[in-house]
C-alpha positions in Angstrom: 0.0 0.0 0.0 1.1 3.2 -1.1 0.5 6.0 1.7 1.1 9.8 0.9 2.7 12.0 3.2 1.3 15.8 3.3 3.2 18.4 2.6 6.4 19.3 0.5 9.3 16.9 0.2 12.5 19.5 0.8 14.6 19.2 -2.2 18.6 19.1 -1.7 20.2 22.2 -3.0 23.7 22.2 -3.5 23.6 25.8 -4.9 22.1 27.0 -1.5 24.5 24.5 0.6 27.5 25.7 -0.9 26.2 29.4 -0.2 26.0 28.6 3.4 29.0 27.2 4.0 30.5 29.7 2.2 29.3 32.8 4.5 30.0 30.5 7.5 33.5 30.5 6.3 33.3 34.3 5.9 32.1 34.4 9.0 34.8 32.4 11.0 37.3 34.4 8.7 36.0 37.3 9.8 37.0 36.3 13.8 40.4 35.4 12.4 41.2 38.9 10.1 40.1 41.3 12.9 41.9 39.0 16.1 42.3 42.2 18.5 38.6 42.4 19.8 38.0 38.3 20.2 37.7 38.5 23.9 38.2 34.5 23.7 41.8 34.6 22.4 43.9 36.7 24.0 47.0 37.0 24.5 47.8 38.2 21.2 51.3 39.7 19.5 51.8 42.3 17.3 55.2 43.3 15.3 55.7 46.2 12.9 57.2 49.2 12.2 56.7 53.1 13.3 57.2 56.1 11.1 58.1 59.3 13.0 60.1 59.8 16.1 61.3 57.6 16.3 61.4 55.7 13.5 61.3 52.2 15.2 60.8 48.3 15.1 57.5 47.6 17.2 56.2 45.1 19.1 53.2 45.2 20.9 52.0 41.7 23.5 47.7 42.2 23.8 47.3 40.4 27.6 43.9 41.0 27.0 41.4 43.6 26.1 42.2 46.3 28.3 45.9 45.9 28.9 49.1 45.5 26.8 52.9 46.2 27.0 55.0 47.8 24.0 58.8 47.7 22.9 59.2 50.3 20.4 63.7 49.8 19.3 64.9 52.3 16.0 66.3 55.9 15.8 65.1 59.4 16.5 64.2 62.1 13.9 67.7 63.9 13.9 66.2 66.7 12.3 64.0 67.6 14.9 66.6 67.7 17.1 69.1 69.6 15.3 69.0 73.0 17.5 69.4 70.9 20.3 72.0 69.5 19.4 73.9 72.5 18.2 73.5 74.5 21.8 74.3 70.9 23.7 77.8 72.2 22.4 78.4 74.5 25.3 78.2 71.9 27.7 81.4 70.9 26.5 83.2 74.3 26.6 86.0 74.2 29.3 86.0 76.6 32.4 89.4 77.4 31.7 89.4 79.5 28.5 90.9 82.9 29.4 90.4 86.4 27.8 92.5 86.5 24.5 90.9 82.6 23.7 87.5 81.8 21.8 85.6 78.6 20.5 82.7 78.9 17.8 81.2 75.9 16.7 80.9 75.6 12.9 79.2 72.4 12.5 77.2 69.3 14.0 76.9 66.1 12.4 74.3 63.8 14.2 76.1 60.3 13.2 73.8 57.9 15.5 70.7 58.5 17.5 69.0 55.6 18.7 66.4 54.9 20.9 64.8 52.4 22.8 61.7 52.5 25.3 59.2 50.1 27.0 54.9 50.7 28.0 52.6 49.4 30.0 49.2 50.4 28.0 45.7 50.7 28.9 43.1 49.8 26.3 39.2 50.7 26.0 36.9 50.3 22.7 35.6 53.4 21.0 33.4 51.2 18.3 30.7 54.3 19.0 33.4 56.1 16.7 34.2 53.3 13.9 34.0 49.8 14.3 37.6 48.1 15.3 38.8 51.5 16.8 40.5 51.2 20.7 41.5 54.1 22.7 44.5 53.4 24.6 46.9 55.6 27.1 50.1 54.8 29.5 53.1 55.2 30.5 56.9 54.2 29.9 60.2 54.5 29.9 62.3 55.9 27.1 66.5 55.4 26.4 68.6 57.5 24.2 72.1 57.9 22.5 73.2 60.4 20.8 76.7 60.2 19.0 77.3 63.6 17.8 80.2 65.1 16.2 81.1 69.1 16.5 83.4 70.6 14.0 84.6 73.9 16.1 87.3 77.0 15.1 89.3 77.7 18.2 91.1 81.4 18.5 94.1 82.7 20.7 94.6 86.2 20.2 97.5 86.6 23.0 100.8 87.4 22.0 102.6 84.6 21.1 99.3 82.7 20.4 98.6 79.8 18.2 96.2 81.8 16.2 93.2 80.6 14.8 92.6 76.6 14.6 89.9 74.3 13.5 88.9 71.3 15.4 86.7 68.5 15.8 84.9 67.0 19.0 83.0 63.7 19.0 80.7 63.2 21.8 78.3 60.8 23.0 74.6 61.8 25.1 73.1 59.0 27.3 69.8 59.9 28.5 66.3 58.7 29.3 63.6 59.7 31.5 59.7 58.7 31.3 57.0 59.3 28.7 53.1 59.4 29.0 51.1 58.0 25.6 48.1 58.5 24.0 46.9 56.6 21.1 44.5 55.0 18.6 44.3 52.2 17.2 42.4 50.8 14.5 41.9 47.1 13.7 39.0 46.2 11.2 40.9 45.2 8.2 40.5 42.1 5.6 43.9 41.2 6.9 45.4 40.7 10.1 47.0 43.9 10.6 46.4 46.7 13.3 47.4 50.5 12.2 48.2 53.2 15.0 48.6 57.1 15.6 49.8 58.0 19.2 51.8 60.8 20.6 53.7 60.9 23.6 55.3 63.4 26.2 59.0 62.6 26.9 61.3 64.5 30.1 64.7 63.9 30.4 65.7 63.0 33.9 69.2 62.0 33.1 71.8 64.6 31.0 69.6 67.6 30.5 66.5 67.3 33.6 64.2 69.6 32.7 64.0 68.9 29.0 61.1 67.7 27.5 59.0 67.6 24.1 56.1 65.5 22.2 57.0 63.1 20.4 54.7 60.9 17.8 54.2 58.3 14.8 52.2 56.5 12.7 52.8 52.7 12.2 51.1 49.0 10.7 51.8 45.9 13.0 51.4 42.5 11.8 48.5 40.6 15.0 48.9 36.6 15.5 
């Protein structure tokens, strides 16, 4: 005996069943591209580089959502800091020039500035702004050396003086001191790559106290 069942037999459609695992796929890709803000995966790492001052290597370790630790290593912007430079040449003047004798520097030559600082970062969404966008402020701690070479004409007018002279100084500036950050950061790409813009506040506590100036960059870091 034939019996009839009501309804509509479904029909298998492969069209449709490809479709679906298709956005599913899209959909677990999605998790994967954008890793920063998948609460369940943390910790993650991030490696890249930073335009500006400095110019630097970065590396950034995500402990979780809120709080992260970054290792910026690379060079300052030695223009930036060429007036500095030029005046940090009195500090090598000696106290023992007399009357008839002169210095005048003639020229600096910045031949390595490098730079290398640590911070402990605070994170907080601002998707209210732009999807994949975070907030984040802290604070650090910031090395610097500076090899720096002067080019100087010395002058003794007293009788029986050597005249005029030109010489050259080489000299090396060791500093550091802390820095307070602010940045964004901005991680909703196709890829798994973050892109930043922060600026900083740096004060010397070692050579110069007292000194201080913003400092800032843009940079891409590659997330696993």
């Amino acid at each position: 005996m034939f019996i009839a069942k009501s309804g509509h037999a479904q029909k298998y459609n492969p069209t449709r069943s490809k479709n679906a695992i298709a956005s599913k796929s899209r959909q677990t890709k999605a998790s994967i591209v954008c890793p920063i803000f998948n609460d369940k995966r943390y910790p993650y790492q991030g490696i890249g580089i930073k335009l500006g001052d400095p110019f630097a290597l970065t590396y950034k370790f995500y402990a979780s959502r809120k709080l992260a630790f970054s290792i910026d290593a690379g060079k300052t912007a030695s223009g930036l800091y060429s007036e500095y430079y030029r005046n940090a040449f009195m500090d090598y003047m000696p106290d023992s020039l007399i009357a008839s004798e002169s210095i005048q520097l003639l020229s600096h030559d910045v031949i390595s500035n490098i730079l290398l600082e640590g911070k402990f970062l605070y994170q907080w969404d601002a998707e209210k702004i732009s999807r994949g966008l975070q907030v984040y402020t802290g604070v650090g701690w910031q090395w610097r050396s500076a090899n720096i070479k002067y080019e100087y004409l010395y002058t003794d007018t007293s009788p029986g003086g050597s005249g005029s002279t030109v010489g050259t100084l080489t000299q090396n500036r060791f500093t550091y001191g802390p820095v307070i950050i602010l940045g964004f950061e901005y991680a909703n790409f196709s890829i798994p790559i973050s892109a930043f813009i922060e600026v900083q506040w740096f004060s010397d506590v070692g050579i110069d106290p007292g000194y201080s100036r913003f400092q800032g960059g843009v940079g891409l870091r590659y997330v696993f």
